[in-house]
C-alpha positions as CSV (number, residue, x, y, z in Angstrom):
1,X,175.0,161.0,133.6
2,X,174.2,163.4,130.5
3,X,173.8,163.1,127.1
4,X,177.3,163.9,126.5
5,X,178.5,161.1,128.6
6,X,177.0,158.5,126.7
7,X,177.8,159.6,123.0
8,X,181.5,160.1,124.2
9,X,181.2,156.1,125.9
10,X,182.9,153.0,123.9
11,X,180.8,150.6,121.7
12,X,181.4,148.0,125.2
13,X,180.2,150.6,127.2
14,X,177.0,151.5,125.4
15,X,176.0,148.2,124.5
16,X,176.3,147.9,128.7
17,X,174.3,150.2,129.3
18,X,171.8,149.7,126.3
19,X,171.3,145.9,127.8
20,X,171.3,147.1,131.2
21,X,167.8,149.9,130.4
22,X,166.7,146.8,127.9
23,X,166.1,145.4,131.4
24,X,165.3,147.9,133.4
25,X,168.7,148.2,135.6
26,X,169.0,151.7,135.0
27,X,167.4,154.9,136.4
28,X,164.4,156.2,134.1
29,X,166.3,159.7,133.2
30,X,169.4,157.5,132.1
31,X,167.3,155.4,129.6
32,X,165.1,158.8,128.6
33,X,168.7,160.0,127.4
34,X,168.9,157.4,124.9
35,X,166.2,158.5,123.4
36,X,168.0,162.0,123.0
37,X,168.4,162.9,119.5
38,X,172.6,163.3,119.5
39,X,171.7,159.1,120.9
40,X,168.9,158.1,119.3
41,X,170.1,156.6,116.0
42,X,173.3,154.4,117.9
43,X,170.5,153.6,121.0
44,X,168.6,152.0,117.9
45,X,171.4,150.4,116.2
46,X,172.3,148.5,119.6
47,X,169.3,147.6,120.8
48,X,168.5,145.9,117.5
49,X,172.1,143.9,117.9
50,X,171.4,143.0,121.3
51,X,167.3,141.8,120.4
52,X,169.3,139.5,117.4
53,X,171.8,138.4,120.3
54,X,168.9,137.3,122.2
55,X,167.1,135.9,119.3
56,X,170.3,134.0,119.0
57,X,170.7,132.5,122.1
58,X,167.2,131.3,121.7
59,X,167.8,130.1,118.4
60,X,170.6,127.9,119.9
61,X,168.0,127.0,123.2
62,X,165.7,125.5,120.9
63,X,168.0,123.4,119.1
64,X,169.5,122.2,122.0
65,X,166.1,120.8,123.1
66,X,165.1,119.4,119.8
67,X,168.6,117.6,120.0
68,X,168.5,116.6,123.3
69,X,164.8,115.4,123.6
70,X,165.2,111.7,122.0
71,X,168.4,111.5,124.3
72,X,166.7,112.2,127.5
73,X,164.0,109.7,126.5
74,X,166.0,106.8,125.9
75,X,168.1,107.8,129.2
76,X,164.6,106.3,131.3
77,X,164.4,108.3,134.4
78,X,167.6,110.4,134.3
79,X,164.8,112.3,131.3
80,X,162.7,114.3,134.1
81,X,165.8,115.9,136.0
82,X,167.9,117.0,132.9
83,X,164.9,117.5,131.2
84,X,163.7,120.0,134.0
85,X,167.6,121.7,134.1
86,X,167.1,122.4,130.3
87,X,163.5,123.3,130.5
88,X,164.1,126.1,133.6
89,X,166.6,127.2,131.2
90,X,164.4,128.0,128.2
91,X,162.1,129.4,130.8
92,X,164.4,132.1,131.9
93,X,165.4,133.1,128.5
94,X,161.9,133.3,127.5
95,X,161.4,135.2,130.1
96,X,164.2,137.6,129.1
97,X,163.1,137.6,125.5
98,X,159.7,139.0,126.7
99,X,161.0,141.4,128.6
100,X,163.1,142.8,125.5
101,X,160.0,142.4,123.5
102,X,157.9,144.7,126.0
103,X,160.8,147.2,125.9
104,X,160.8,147.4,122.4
105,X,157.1,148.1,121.6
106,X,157.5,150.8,124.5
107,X,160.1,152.8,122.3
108,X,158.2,152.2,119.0
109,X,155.6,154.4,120.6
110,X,158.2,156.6,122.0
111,X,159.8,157.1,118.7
112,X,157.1,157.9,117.0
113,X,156.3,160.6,119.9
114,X,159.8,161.8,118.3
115,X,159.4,162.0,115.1
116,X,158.9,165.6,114.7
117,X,161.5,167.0,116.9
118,X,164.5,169.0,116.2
119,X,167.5,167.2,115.0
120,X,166.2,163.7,114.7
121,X,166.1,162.4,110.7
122,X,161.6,161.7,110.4
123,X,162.3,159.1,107.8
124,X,165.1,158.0,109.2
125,X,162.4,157.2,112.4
126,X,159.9,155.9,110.2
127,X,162.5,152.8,108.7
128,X,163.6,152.0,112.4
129,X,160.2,151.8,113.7
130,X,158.7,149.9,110.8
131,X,161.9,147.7,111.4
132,X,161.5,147.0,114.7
133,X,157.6,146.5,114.2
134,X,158.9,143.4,111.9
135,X,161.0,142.5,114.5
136,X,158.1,142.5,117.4
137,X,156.9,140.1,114.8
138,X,159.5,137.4,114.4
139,X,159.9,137.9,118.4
140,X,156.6,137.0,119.0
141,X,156.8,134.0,116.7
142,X,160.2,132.9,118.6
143,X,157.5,132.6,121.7
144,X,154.8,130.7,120.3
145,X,157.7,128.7,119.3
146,X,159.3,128.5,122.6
147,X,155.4,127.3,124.1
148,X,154.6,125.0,121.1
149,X,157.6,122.8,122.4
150,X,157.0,123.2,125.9
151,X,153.4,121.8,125.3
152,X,155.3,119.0,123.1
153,X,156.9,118.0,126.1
154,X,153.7,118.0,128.5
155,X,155.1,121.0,130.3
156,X,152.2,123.0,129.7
């Protein structure tokens, strides 16, 4: 794959491929290309709409278990094994959020490793990586969050 391949690749097909490095499913050289200048600025743009995606699905995880906890406890016993289901889930999107998280303090660094090449905008950089410092912040208090109910519900 070359450069040239992915700025000529649909929105669907980027945003693939974006989620798919996000999580390390891709060969190294294909997610170093993103960070290719002609790539760079769209790379950004939908990693940040996949991170709020995830943030999203989070969002509704958490509500979903804020809802569902009174139910499960007036259920009796039926509580532990539904309760478990739902809790395993919120596990493995945690999981995945942190993952994302990791991924996006990598390329902060790596941007700023950029910032003085050719063809890539230095304040332009400077915005995205202050933005997505803010956004390691909210992520991070998504998973205290996420542990705060855990420990709520004695799962631990």
């Amino acid at each position: 794959m070359t450069e040239q391949d992915i700025e000529t690749m649909t929105e669907e097909e980027f945003e693939d491929l974006v989620s798919s490095e996000a999580y390390g499913q891709v060969a190294e050289d294909v997610g170093d290309l993103l960070a290719a200048p002609g790539v760079l600025q769209r790379w950004y743009a939908t990693l940040i709409k996949l991170k709020s995606q995830m943030e999203s699905q989070i969002a509704d995880i958490n509500a979903q278990v804020r809802s569902k906890k009174q139910e499960y406890l007036r259920r009796g016993p039926k509580f532990k094994d539904e309760w478990f289901q739902l809790e395993a889930n919120l596990q493995e999107r945690r999981a995945s959020h942190n993952r994302l998280k990791t991924r996006i303090e990598d390329r902060i660094r790596e941007a700023k490793g950029l910032m003085g090449d050719a063809g890539v905008e230095p304040d332009h950089l400077k915005n995205r990586i202050k933005f997505l410092e803010g956004e390691v912040e909210r992520l991070t208090l998504v998973n205290a969050d996420l542990k705060k109910q855990l420990r709520d519900a004695g799962l631990l």
